[in-house]
C-alpha positions in Angstrom: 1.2 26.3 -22.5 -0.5 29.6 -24.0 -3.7 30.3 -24.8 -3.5 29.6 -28.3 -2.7 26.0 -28.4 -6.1 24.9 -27.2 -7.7 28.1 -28.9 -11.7 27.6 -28.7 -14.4 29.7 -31.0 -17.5 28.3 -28.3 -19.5 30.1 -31.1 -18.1 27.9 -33.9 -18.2 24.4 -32.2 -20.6 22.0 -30.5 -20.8 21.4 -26.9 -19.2 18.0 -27.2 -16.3 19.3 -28.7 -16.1 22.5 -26.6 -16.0 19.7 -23.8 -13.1 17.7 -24.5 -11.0 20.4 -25.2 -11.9 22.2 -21.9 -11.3 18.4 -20.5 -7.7 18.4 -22.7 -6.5 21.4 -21.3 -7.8 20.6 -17.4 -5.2 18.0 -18.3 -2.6 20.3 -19.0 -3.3 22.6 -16.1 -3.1 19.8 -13.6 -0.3 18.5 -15.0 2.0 22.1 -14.8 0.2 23.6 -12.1 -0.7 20.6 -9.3 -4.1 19.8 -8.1 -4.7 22.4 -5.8 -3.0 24.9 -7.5 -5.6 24.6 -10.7 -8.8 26.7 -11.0 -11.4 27.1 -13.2 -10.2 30.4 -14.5 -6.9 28.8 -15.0 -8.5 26.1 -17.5 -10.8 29.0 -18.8 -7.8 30.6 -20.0 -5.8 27.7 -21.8 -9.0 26.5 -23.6 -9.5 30.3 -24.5 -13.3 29.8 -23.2 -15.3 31.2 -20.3 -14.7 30.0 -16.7 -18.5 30.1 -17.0 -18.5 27.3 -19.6 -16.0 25.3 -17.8 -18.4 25.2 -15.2 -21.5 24.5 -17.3 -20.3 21.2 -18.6 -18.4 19.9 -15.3 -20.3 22.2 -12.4 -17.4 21.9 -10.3 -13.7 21.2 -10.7 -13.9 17.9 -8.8 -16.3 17.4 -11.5 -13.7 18.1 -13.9 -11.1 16.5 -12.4 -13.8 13.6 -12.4 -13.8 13.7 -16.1 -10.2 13.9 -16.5 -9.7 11.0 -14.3 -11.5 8.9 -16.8 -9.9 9.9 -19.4 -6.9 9.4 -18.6 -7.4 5.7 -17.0 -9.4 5.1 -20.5 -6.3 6.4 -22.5 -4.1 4.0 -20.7 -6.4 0.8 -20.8 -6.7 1.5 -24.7 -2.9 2.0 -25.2 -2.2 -1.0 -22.9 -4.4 -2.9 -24.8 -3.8 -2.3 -28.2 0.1 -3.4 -26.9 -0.6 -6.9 -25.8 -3.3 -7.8 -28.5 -0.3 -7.1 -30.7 1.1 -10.2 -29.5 4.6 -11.0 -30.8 4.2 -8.3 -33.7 3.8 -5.0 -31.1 6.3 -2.4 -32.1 7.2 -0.7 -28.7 8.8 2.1 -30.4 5.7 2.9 -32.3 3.8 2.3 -29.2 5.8 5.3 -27.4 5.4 7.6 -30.5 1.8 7.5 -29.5 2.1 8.8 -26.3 3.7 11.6 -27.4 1.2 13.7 -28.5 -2.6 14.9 -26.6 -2.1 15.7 -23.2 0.7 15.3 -21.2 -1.1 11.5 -19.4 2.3 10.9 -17.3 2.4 14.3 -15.8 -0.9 14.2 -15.0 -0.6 10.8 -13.0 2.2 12.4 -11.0 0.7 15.2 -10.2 -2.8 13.7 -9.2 -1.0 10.4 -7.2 0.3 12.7 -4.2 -3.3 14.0 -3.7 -4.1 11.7 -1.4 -8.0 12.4 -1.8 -10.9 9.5 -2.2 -10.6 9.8 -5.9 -6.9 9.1 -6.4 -8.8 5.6 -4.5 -11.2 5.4 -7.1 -8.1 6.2 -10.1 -5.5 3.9 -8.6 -8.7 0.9 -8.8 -9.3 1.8 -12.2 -6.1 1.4 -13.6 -5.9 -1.8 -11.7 -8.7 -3.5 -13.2 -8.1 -2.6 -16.1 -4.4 -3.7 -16.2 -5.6 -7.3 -14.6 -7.9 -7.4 -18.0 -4.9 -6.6 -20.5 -2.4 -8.3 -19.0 -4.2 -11.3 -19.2 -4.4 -10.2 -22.6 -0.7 -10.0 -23.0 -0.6 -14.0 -21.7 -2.7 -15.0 -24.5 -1.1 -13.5 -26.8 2.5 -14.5 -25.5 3.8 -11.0 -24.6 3.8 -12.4 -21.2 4.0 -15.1 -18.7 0.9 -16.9 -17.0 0.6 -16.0 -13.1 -0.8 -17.8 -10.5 -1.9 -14.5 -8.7 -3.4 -12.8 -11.9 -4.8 -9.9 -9.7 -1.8 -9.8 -7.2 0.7 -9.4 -9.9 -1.3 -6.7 -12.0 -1.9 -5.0 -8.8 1.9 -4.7 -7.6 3.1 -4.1 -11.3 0.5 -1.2 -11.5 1.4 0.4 -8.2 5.0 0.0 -9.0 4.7 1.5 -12.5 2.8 4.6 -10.6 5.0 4.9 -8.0 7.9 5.5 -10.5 5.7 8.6 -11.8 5.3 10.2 -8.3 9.0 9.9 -8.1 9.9 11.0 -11.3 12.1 13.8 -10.8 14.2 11.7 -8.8 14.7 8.8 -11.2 15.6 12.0 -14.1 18.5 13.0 -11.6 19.5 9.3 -10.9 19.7 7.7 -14.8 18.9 10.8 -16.4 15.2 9.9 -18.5 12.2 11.8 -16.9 9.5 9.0 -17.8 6.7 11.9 -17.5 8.0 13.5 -21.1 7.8 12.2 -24.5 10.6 9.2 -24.9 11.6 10.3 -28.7 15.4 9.6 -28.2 15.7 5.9 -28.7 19.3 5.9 -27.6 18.9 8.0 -24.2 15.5 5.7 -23.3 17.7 2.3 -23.5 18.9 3.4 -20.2 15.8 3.1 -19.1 13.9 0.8 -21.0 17.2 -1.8 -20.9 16.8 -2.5 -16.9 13.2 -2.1 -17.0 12.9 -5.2 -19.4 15.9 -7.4 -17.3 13.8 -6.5 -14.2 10.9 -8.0 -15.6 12.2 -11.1 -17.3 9.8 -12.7 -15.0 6.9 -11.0 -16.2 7.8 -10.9 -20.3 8.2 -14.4 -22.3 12.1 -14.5 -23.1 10.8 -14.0 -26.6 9.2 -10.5 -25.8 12.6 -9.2 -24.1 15.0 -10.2 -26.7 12.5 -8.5 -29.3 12.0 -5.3 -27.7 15.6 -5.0 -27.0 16.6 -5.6 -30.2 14.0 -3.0 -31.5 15.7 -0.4 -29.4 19.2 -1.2 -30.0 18.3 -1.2 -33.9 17.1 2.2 -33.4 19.8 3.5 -31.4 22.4 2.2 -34.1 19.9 4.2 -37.1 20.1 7.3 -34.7 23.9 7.3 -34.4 24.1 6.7 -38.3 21.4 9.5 -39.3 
């Protein structure tokens, strides 16, 4: 990532602005370089700002990393959401296409996960209680299946689904998908997204799984014929 994707005139814009996208390419940074491996200079230069604004708006980096934290866990509890108030009508290919542009959320996670500081604590919580909120979402819409252990179950699903990220590179070399880049090849992400779903039959109404494999199979059959 150069300079000039997340070009900043801090004469031009407001701070709020100027603030996200030093937050956006924190992101980015994190996500290519690792956590200890990013400094303030380094996000400096891919915003194309001053390392002295960078610290202006976060004072520190764990302040930054604060900030990115959040936006990140909001990201996913608003994507997550927006899935299972869809009910039977969510269009999961759609609902990747939407992740595949901003910053790079996935690689960021995997990065951030192996930390092991207090605020990869505070993260994993996050996304927890959020996913407890929109799963029990998903049941009332019928994307999913009632639980007796609402918490349990959104907990282990959660940690599961993370621990997938920290492994990443390994599950690329095993099935061949690296789930921390943009899934834009319906075809190649049915390998992936075919066991995922008979792993979880459990967890998604029978109605759910036969739509959302039908969904990718269509589009695997429109790629072959494009």
């Amino acid at each position: 990532m150069s300079s000039v994707d997340l070009k900043t005139d801090e004469s031009s814009i407001d701070d709020r602005t100027a603030k996200a996208r030093i937050r956006d390419a924190a992101i980015w940074c994190f996500a290519a370089h690792g956590i200890p491996a990013t400094t303030a200079r380094k996000v400096a230069a891919a915003a194309d700002v001053s390392a002295g604004l960078v610290m202006h708006h976060f004072r520190s980096m764990d302040g930054l990393r604060a900030a990115c934290d959040e936006y990140v866990a909001t990201m996913i509890r608003e994507l997550k959401g927006s899935a299972m108030a869809a009910g039977p009508g969510f269009d999961p290919l759609a609902a990747l296409r939407s992740q595949q542009s901003g910053p790079p959320f996935a690689k960021y996670l995997a990065r951030t996960l192996v930390d092991g500081s207090a605020r990869v604590t505070d993260l994993v919580e996050e996304i927890v209680a959020d996913a407890v909120e929109y799963i029990e979402t998903g049941v009332e819409t019928g994307l999913l299946t009632p639980s007796r252990y609402p918490m349990e179950r959104a907990a282990i699903m959660t940690v599961w689904s993370l621990g997938a990220l920290v492994l990443y590179e390994h599950l690329a070399r095993l099935i061949g998908i690296d789930i921390t880049e943009p899934l834009d090849n319906p075809k190649a992400v049915s390998s992936y997204v075919g066991p995922v779903l008979e792993i979880l039959s459990g967890f998604l109404t029978e109605t759910t799984v036969q739509m959302m494999s039908e969904a990718f199979e269509d589009a695997s059959r429109e790629k072959e014929g494009a």
